[in-house]
VMD Tcl script that draws the C-alpha trace (Angstrom):
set ca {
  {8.75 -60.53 -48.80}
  {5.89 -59.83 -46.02}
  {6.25 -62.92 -43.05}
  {2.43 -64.04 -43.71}
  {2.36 -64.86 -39.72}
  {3.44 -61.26 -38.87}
  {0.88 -60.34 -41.69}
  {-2.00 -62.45 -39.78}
  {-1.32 -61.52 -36.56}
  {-1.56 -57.34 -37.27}
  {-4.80 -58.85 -38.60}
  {-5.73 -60.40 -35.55}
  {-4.77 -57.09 -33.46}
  {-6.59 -54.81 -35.60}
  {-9.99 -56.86 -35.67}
  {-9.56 -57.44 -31.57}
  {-9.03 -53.67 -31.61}
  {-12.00 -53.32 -33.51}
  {-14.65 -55.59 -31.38}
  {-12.95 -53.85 -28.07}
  {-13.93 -50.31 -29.88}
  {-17.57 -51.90 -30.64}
  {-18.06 -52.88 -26.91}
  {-16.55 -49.61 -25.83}
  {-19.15 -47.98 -27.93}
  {-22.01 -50.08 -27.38}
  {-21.34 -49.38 -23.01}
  {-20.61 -45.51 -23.54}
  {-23.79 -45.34 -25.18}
  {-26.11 -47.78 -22.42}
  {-24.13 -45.07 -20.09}
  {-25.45 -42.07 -22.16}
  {-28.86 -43.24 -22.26}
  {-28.91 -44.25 -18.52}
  {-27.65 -40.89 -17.95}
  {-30.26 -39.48 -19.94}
  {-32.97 -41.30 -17.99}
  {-31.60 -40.04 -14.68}
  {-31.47 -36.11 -16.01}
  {-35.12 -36.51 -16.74}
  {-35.78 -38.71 -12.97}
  {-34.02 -35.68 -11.38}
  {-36.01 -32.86 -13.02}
  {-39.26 -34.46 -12.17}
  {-37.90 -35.02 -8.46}
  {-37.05 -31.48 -8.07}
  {-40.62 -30.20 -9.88}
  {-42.21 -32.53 -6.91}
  {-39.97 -31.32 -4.37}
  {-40.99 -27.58 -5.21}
  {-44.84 -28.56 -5.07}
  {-43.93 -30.01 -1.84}
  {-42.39 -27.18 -0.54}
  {-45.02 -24.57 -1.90}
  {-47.81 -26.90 -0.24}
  {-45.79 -26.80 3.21}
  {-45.44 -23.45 2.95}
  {-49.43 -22.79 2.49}
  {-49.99 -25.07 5.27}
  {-47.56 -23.74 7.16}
  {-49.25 -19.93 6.44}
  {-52.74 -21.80 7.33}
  {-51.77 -23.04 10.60}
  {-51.18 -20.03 11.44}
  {-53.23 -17.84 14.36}
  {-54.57 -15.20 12.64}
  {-53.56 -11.89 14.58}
  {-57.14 -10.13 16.22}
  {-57.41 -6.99 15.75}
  {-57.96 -4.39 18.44}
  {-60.77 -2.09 17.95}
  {-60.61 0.76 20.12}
  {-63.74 1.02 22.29}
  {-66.03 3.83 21.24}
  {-67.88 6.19 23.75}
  {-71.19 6.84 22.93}
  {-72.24 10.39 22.70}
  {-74.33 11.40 25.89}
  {-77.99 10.66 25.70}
  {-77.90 7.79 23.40}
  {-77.85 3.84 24.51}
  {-77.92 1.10 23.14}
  {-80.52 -0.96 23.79}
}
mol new
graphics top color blue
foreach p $ca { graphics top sphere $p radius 0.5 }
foreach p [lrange $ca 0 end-1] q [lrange $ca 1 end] { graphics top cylinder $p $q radius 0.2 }
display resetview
């Protein structure tokens, strides 16, 4: 014959067991959601973090000088001037 207190108290383990898995569940998926949320936050950083660095860049390429160009100095054929 089956001690009913042994019998009740596997019963007990198993349904702790079971509420323990629940809340395990339940925290492993707030963690896979949160995780989720923070994929997404990190792609948009890094999208702004490009446009930053493109817009630096073209600053950057604006602020340059801009180099002058040389042009040689022309002689003028003898007998015309410029007036």
């Amino acid at each position: 014959m089956v001690d009913v207190e042994s019998a009740l108290a596997s019963v007990q383990e198993r349904d702790n067991w079971r509420r323990r898995m629940e809340v395990l569940e339940r925290s492993l998926a707030e963690v896979r959601e949160q995780r989720k949320k923070l994929e997404l936050r990190l792609r948009r950083i890094r999208k702004e973090m490009t446009r930053l660095r493109l817009a630096t860049e073209a600053a950057l390429e604006l602020s340059r000088p801009v180099p002058r160009t040389e042009f040689a100095r022309v002689s003028t054929p003898a007998g015309i001037h410029n007036r």
